[in-house]
C-alpha positions as CSV (number, residue, x, y, z in Angstrom):
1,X,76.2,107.1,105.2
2,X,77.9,106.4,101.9
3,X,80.0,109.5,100.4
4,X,80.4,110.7,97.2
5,X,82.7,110.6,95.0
6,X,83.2,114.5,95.5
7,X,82.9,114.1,98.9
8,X,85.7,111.4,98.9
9,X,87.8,113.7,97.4
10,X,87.6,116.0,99.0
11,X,88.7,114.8,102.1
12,X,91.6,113.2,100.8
13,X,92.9,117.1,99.7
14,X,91.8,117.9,103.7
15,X,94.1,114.9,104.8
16,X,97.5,116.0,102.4
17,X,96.2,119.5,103.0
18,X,97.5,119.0,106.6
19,X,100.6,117.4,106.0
20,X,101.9,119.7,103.2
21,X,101.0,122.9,105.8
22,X,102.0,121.6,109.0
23,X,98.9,121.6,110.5
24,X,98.0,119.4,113.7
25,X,94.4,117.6,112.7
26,X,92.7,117.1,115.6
27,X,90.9,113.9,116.3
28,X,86.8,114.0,116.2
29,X,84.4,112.7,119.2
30,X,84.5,109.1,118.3
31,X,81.2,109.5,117.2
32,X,81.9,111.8,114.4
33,X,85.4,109.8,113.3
34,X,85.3,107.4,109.9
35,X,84.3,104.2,110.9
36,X,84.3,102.6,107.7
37,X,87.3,101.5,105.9
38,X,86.4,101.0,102.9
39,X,85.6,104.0,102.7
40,X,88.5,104.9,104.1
41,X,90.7,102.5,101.4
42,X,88.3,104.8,98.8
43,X,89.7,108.4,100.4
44,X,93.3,106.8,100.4
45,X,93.4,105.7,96.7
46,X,91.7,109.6,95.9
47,X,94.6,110.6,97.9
48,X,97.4,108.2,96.0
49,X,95.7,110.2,92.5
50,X,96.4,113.6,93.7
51,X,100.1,112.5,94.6
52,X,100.9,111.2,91.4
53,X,99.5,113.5,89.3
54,X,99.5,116.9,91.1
55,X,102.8,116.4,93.2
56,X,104.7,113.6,91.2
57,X,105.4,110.9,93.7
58,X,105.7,107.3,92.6
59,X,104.5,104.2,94.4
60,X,107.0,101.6,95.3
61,X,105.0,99.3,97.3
62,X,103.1,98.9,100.8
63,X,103.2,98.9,104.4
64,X,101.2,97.1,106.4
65,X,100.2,98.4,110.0
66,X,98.8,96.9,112.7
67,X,100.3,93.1,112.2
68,X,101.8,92.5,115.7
69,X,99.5,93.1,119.5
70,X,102.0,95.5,120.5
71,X,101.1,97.9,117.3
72,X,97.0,96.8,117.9
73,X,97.1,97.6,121.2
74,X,99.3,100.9,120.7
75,X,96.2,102.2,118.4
76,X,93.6,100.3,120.1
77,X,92.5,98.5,116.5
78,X,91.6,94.9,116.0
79,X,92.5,94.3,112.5
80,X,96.0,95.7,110.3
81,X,95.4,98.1,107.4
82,X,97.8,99.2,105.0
83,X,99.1,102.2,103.1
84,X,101.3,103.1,100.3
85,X,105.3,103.4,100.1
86,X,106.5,106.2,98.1
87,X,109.6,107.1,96.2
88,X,110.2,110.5,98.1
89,X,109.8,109.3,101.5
90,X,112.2,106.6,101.1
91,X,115.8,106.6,101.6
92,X,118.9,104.1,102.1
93,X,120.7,103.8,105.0
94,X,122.6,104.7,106.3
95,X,120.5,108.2,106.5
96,X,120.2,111.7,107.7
97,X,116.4,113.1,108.3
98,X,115.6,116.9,108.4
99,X,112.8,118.5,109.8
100,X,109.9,116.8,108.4
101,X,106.6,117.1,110.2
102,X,105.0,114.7,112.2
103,X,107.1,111.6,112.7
104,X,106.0,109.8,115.5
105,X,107.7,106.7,115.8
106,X,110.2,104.5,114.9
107,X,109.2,100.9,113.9
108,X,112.1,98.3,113.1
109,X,110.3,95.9,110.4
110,X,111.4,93.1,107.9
111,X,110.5,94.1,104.2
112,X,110.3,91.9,100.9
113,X,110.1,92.6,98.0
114,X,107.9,90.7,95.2
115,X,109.7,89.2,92.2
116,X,106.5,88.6,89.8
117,X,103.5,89.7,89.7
118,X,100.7,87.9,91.6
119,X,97.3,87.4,89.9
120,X,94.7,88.4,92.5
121,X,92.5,85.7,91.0
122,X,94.9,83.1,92.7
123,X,94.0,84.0,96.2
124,X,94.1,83.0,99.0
125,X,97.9,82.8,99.3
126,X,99.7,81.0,102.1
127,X,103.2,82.3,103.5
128,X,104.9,79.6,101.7
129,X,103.2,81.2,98.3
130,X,104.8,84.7,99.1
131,X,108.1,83.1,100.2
132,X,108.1,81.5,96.9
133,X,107.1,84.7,95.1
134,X,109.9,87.1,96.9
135,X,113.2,88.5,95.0
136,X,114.9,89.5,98.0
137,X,114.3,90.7,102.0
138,X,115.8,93.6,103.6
139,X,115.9,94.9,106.8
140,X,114.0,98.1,107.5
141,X,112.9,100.7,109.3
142,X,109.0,102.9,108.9
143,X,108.4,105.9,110.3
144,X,105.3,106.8,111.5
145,X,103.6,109.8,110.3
146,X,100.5,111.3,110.2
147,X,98.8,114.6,111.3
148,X,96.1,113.2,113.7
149,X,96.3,114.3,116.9
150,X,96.7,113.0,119.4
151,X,97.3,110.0,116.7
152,X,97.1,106.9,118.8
153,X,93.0,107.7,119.0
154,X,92.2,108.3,115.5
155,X,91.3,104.6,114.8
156,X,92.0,102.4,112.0
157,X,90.0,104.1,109.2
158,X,91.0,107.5,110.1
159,X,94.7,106.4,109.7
160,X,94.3,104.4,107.0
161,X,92.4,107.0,105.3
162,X,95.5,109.3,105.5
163,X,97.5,106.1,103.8
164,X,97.9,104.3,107.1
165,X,99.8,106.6,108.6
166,X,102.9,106.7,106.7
167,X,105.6,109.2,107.3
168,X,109.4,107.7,106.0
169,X,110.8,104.4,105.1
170,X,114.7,103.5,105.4
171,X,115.6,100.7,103.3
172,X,118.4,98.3,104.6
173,X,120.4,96.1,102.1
174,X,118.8,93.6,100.0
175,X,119.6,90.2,100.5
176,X,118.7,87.8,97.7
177,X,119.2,84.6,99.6
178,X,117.8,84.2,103.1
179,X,117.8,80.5,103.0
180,X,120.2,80.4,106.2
181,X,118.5,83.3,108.2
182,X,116.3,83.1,110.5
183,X,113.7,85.6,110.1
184,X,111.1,84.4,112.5
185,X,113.1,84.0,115.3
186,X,116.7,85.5,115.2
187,X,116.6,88.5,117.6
188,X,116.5,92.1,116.3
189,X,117.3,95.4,118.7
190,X,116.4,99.2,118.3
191,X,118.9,101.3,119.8
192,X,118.8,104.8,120.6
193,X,121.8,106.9,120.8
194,X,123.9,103.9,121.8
195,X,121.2,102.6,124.8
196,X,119.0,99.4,123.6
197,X,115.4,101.0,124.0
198,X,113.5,97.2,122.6
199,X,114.0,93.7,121.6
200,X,111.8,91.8,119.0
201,X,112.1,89.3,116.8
202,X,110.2,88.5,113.5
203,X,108.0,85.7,114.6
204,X,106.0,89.5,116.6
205,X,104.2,90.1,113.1
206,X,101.6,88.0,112.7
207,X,102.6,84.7,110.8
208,X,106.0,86.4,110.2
209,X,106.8,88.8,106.6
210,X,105.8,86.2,104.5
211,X,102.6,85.6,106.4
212,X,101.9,89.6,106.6
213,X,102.5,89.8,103.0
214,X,99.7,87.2,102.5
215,X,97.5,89.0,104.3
216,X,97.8,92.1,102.1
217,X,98.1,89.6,99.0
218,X,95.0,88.5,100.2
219,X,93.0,92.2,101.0
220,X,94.3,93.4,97.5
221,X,93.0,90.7,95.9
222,X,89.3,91.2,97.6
223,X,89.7,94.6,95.7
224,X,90.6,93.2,92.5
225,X,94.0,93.9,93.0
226,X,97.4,92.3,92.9
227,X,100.8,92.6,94.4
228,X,103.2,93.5,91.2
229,X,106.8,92.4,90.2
230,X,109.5,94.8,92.2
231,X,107.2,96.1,94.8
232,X,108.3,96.3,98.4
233,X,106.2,95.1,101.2
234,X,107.3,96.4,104.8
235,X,105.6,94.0,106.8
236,X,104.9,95.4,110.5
237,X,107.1,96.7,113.3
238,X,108.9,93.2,115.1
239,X,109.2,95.1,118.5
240,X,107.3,98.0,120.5
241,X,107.3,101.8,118.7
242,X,110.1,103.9,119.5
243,X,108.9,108.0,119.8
244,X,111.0,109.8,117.4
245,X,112.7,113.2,118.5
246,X,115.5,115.4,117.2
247,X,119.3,114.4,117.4
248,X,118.7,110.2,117.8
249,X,121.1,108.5,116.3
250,X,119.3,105.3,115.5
251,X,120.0,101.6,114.9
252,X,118.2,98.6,114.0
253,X,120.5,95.5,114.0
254,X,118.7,92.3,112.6
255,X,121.3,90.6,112.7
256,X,122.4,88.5,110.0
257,X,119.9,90.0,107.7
258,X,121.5,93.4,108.6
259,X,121.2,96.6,109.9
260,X,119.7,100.1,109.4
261,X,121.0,103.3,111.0
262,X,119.5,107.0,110.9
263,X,120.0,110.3,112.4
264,X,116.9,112.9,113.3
265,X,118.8,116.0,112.5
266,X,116.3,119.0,114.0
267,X,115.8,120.9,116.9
């Protein structure tokens, strides 16, 4: 059944409602969860108003979840979905992270970001096209956030209804030329507290970053929608998730293309 625009709404204020409180959102019957995502895409954008206007965050790009069978089978989903990146849940590393509710993962992933804009009405877009459109890649890592619980159940349009299940983004260096790295198959490691907890490598995302970032090039564009000059994509985690707990001292080392460190300082 189709839901209003009130109804929409709505649930988007139930969804930040949760976050901004602290309070666990327990997952439905599967019969009674969102099955739909577009009208879960509808409650996220509702969602993406109220933050803008009511709490003043600014979007600086997307994430994409779901783009390597590790992550699918993690959330038992078939397809990736994507969210929003914001301005207040994003730091540089090297960084220190408070207590901030309902991290549950750590994801190393390989970001671009987009040089120009890209006119929606151009699509389909290969990897090459993206490749060809990117200012610089970077070496990342997401956090996974959301208050579904247990969250691994929820299902794709539940998650991505509460913007894909964002909860922090660390931001590695820039590098403007990548010509001599190899970002599909030069290894990249997750450590914990000095102990390797996963490999990966960037060929684990579907098609690779510039392949991911077609694919959401592509699903914006079914909107009517396109990818803008300066945004950042953070394409999809290259190894297993990693559960996030207090005192980690964390490191993702891509290698050439950098690395990213954090601490979880709570108790």
């Amino acid at each position: 059944m189709a839901l209003s625009s009130d109804e929409i709404s709505s649930r988007a204020r139930k969804l930040l409602d949760h976050r901004f409180r602290r309070m666990a959102n327990q997952v439905l019957p599967e019969a009674e969860r969102l099955a739909d995502i577009n009208t879960a895409y509808a409650i996220q954008e509702a969602g993406d108003a109220i933050l803008r206007s009511e709490y003043g965050y600014k979007p600086i790009g997307f994430k994409i979840a779901g783009t390597n069978p590790a992550s699918r089978a993690h959330l038992k989903i078939s397809a990736p979905f994507f969210g929003r990146l914001y301005d207040r849940l994003t730091t540089s590393s090297p960084a220190t992270l408070g207590d901030i509710p309902f991290l549950r993962v750590h994801e190393p992933e390989i970001a671009i970001q987009i040089d120009r804009d890209l006119d929606p009405a151009h699509a389909p877009f290969s990897a090459e096209q993206i490749e060809a459109a990117t200012r610089a890649v970077l070496p990342a890592i997401e956090i996974i956030g959301t208050p579904f619980e247990p969250w691994a159940q929820a299902g794709a349009p539940n998650l991505a209804s509460d913007n894909a299940a964002f909860g922090y983004w660390i931001m590695g260096t820039p590098i403007r030329d990548w010509s001599r790295i190899d970002l599909l198959d030069g290894p990249v490691t997750l450590a914990i507290n000095g102990e390797v907890k996963e490999t990966g490598k960037g060929r684990n995302v579907d098609d690779g970053a510039f392949g991911a970032g077609a694919w959401l090039a592509d699903t914006l564009a079914a909107a009517g929608r396109g990818l803008k000059a300066g945004e950042y994509i953070t394409t999809g985690s290259v190894t297993p998730p990693i559960p996030v707990a207090p005192d980690q001292h964390v490191i993702a080392d891509f290698g050439p293309l950098g690395r990213v460190e954090l601490r979880t300082r709570w108790t």
